[in-house]
N, C-alpha and C positions, 0 to 999 in steps of 0.2 A: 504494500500500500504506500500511495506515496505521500512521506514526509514522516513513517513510524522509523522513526529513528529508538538508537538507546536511551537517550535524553525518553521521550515518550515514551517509552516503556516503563518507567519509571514512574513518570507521570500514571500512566492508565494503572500500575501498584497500587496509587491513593485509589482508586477508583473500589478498585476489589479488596482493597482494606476498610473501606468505610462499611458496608454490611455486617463484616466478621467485628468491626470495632462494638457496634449497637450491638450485637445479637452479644456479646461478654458483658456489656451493660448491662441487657433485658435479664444476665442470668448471674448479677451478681459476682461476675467474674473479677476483680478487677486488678488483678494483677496483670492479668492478660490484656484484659482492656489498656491499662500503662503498656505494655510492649507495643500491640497493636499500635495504640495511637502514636508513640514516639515514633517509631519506622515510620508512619504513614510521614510526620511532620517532617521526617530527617529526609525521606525521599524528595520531597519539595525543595530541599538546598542542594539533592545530589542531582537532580535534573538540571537543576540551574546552573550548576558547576559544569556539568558534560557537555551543556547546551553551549554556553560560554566558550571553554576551555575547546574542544573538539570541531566547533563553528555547527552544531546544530540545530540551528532555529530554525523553525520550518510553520506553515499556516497550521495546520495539526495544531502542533504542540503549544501554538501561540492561544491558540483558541481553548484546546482541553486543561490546560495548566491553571487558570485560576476559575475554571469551571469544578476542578478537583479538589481544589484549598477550600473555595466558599464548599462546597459538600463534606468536606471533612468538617471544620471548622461547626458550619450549620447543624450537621446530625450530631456533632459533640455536647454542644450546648443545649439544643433540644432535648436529648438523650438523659445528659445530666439535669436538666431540670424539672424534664415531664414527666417521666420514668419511673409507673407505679413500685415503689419497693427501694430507692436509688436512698439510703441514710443519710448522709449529706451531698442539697441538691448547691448545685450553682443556681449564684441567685439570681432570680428572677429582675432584679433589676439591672443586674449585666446585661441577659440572657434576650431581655426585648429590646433594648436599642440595637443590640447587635443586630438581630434580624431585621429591623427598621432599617437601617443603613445600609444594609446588603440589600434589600427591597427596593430603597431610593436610587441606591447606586445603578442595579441593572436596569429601573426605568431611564435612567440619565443615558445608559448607553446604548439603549435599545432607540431611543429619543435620537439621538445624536447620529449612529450607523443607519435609522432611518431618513434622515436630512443628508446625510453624504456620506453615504454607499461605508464600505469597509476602508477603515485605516487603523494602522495601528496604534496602540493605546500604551502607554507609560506608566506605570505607580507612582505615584508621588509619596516621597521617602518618610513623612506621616504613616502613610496607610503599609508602609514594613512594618513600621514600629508598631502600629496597633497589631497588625497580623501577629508578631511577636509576643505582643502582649495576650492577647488571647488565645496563643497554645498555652503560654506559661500558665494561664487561669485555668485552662481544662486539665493540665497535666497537675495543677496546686488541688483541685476537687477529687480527683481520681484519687491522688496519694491520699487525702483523706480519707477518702475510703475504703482503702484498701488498710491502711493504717489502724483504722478507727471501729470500718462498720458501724456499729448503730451503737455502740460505747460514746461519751461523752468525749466531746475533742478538745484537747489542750489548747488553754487561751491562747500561749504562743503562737502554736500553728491557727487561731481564727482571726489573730491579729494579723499576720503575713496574709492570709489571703483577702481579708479585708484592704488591705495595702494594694497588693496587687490589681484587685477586682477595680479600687475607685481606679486607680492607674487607668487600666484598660476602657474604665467607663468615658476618663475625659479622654481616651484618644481614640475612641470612637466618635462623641462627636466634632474632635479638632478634625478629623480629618476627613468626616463628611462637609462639614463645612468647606477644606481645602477643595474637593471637589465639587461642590454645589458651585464656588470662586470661579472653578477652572471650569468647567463646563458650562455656565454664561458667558465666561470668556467666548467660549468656541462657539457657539449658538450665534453671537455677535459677529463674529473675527472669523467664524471655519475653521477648518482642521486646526492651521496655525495658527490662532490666536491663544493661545494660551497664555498667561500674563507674564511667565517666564522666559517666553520663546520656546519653547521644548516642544515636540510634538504629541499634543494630546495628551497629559498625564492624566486624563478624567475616569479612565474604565479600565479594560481589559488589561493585557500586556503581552509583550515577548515570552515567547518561551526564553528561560534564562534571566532574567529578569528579576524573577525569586517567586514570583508566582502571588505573588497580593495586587488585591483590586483595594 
């Protein structure tokens, strides 16, 4: 097929990791569910690495690669918060903006590739960090879990993810905002208008890239 490079294969791993991640959720698993999800996370920097390093960017992998993060990322948080049985849930006020901005974001770009056709799209270095920020939060809930189970959790550890959590909360919406910025830019201005000059950091991205919208 063309453009399934190794880079993309790597990528399509999150794809077939994110099933087996929820189904060790649904059963309580969650040691497994930690291995599960760390692989899935670490494969998103080893695509980005081959994609880079190797010159593998390809439409494929530009398109599947932050299709595969919001999926991981999305059924994490879901999983962890909804999930009859789950002892300690991620909370729910992480848990809704997140989806909110992942919600606004793909309207913005679905908005934007409908007014001028396919281009490519750039992360804006915000939405790494927030990306960042929200494995650390799903991998800080899971150890609790797995830690703790339905035993009382150490203030220590509810102060760290309390840290964490607001963290992740303001850079979700610092960096909705960056791209609400950037995407009236371009609506105004076209592709190139971005207020930086860059092209397009509103949506999608390169494969290689690191894979955050």
């Amino acid at each position: 097929m063309a453009g399934l490079t190794v880079a993309t294969y790597f990528t399509l791993l999150r794809f077939v990791l994110v099933p087996i991640f929820v189904a060790t959720v649904v059963r309580g698993a969650y040691g497994w569910a930690l291995v599960t999800f760390a692989v899935a996370a670490a494969s998103d920097g080893v695509d980005g690495f081959i994609a880079r390093r190797f010159n593998q960017r390809s439409r494929l992998g530009a398109t599947l690669d932050p299709l595969a993060d919001k999926l991981l990322l999305i059924s994490a948080f879901v999983a962890l918060t909804f999930v009859a049985g789950v002892p300690h849930r991620m909370p729910a006020y992480l848990t809704l903006p997140a989806l909110a901005r992942d919600a606004i974001i793909v309207v913005g770009v679905v908005a934007l590739t409908y007014r001028y056709g396919w281009f490519d799209y750039e992360p804006h270095w915000l939405s790494k960090c927030n990306t960042v920020a929200q494995i650390a939060a799903v991998l800080i809930v899971i150890l609790i879990n797995r830690a703790c189970g339905a035993q009382a959790v150490p203030q220590g550890w509810l102060v760290f993810e309390t840290i964490v959590c607001v963290a992740t909360l303001a850079l979700i919406f610092v960096s909705l905002a960056a791209y609400v910025w950037t995407g009236t830019a371009i609506l105004m201005g076209g592709p190139k208008g971005s207020p930086d000059g860059r092209p397009c950091p509103a949506g999608g991205m390169k494969e290689g890239s690191g894979g955050e919208q």
